[in-house]
N, C-alpha and C positions, 0 to 999 in steps of 0.2 A: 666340717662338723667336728673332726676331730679334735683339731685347736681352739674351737670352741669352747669345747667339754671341759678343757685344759684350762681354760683363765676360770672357769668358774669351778672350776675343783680347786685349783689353787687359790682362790678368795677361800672356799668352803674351808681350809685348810689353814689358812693364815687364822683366820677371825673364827674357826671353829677350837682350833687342837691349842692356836697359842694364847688367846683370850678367854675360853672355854666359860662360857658362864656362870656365875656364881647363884647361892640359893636365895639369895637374900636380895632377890630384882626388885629395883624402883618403880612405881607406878606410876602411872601416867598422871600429869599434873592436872590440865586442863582441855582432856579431847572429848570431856560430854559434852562442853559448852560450844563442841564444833559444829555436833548432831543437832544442836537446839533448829529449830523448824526459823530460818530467817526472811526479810522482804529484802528486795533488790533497791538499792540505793544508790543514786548516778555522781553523785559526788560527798564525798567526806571532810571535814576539817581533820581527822584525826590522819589520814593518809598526807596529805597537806604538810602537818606538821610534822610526821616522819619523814617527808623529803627533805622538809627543810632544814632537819638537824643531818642527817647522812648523807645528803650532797655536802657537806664541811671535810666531810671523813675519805679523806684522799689517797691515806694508806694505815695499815693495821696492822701490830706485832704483836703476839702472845707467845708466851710461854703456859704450854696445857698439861695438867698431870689427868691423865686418864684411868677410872677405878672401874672396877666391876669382873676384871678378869683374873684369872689366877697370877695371872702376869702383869706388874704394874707398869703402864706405857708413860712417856710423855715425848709431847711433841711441839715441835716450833712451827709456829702458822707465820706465814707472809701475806700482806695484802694489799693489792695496787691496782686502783680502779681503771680501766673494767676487766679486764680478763686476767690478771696476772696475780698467781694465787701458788703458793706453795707450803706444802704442808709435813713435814719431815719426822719420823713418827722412832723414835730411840725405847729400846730394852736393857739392862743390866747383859745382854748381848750382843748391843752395838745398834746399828742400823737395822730397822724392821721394814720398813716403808716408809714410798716416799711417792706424793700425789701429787701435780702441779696443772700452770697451765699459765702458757704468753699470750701475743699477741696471732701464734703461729697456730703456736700447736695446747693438744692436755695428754697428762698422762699417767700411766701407773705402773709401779715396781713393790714387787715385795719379795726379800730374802728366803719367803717358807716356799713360794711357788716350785714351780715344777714346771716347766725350765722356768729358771729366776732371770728373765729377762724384761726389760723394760716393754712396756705396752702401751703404744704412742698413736694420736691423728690428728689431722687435722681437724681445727674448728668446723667445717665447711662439710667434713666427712663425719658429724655426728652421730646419723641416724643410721648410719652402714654399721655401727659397732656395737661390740657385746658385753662394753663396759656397766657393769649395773651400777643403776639410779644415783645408791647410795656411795658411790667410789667417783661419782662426777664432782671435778672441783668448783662445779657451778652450785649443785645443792651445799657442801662445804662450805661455800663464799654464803649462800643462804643462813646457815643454820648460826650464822655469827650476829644477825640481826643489824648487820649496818648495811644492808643494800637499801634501794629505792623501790618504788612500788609502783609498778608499769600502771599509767594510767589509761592503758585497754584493759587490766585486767576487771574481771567479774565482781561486783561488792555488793554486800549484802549487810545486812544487822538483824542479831540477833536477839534483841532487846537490853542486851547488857554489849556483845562484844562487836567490832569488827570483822566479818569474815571474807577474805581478798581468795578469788581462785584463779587459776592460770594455766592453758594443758600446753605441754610439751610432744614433741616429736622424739621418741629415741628409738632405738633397735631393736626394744620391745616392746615397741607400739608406744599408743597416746598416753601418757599418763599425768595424771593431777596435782598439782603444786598448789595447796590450802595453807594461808597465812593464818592466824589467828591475831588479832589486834586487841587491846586494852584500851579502849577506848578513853578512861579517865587518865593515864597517865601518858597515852602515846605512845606504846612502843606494841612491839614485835616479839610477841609471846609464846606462840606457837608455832612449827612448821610442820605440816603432812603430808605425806607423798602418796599418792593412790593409783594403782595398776587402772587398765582400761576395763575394767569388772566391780569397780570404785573398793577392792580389798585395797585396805594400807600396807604398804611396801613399810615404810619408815617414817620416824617420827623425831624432833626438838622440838625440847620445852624449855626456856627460860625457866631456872628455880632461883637465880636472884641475879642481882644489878651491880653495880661497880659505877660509879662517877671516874670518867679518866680526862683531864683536861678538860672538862664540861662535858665533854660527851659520856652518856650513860649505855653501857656496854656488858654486854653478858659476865659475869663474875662466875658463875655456873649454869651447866645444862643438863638434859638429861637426852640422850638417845636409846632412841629403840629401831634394832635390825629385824623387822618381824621373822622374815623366813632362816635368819640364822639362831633365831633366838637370843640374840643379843642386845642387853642393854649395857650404856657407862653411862659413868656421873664426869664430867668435863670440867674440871677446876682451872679458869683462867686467871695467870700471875702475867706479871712483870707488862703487864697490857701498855701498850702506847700509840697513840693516833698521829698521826701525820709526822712522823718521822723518815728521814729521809736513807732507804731502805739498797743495799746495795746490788746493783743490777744483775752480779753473777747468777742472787739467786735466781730469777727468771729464765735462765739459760737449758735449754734441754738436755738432761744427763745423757751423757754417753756411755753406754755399756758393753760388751763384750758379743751379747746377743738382743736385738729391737726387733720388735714387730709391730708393724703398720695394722693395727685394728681395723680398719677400713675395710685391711685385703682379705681376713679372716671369716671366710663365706663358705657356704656349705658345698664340699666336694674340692676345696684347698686343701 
């Protein structure tokens, strides 16, 4: 329980004391049109069509300047379908974090922690860990709007949007993955994460578009960490799609001290 306490003090500490939020928070773009009252619909052309453009999307590189915090971040995103995701997050004091994940393993480091040691598991040992929602490179790889859209998952319409849901397995129980879809132009608008008590954990919002190669791709976002109280606005530059991306980055950092998340259970 004790090293428990310990990763999530040090997230509270990273994303609290170095980001510390600002007064001037962005509102939410489009999460009334989530609540709109919708019918269940067994197939979509608009899902369809977002497959068909993001199965093209084989890999994905940004450069992101991240605002909202006293402290201005930017970070370099890697993305190589399907699991292979990293995410490298720099300050005017060097490396701050760094989230990733291969074919093996995902995982997490941040410099403010306490012990600053990498926090690592296996795919397969997801639901044993106590890495939160919002620090999974799987929602990450979400909130970029070029995934696929599992055709088990839930779809409904709302009389204007698409709304796609999907419950996950983690170490904090079941929780809710709510797409939000634009029906008229096809894309990937909205993302909502909801505790098993349907409270929002987190939230991406597409605030505008970028053509890269054909492919139309987030140009900016907006996130909201509800229980840290944190919001940034995500400016994505230098963006390029299927570029062929070098495999070091995929390699699990080695550090000084690792800990296996899996093994981190109450009374270790």
């Amino acid at each position: 329980m004790k090293k428990i306490l310990l990763i999530i003090l040090g997230l509270s500490i990273l994303f609290g004391i170095l980001v510390f939020q600002q007064t001037n928070r962005q509102r939410y773009l489009y999460i009334e049109e989530v609540a709109i009252p919708t019918i269940p619909i067994k197939k979509s052309p608009v899902i369809e069509e977002i497959n068909k453009k993001n199965t093209q999307i084989l890999t994905f590189y940004a450069e992101v300047q991240i605002e909202g915090g006293r402290l201005p971040l930017a970070s370099k995103i890697f993305y190589k379908k399907d699991n292979f995701f990293r995410m490298r997050t720099m300050s005017r004091f060097g490396l701050e974090g760094d989230i990733g994940s291969n074919r093996q393993y995902f995982w997490f480091w941040s410099k403010r922690m306490i012990p600053s040691a990498l926090y690592y598991s296996d795919h397969k040992n997801y639901t044993k860990t106590t890495l939160k929602p919002i620090f999974d490179p799987d929602w990450l790889v979400q909130c970029l709007g070029i995934n696929t859209i599992d055709s088990k998952s839930d779809v409904s319409f709302n009389g204007k949007d698409i709304i796609v849901k999907n419950l996950k397995e983690t170490g904090f129980g079941t929780i809710t993955h709510t797409m939000l879809l634009d029906s008229v132009n096809s894309r990937i608008i909205g993302h909502y994460l909801y505790d098993g008590g349907n409270r929002l954990i987190a939230s991406a919002e597409v605030k505008e578009f970028q053509n890269v190669g054909g492919f139309v791709v987030p140009k900016s976002i907006i996130t909201h960490w509800i229980d840290e109280k944190l919001t940034f606005v995500w400016h994505f530059k230098n963006v390029q799609c299927n570029v062929n991306l070098d495999t070091k980055v995929w390699v699990l950092p080695s550090t000084s001290q690792m800990i296996e998340m899996s093994s981190m259970t109450e009374g270790s």
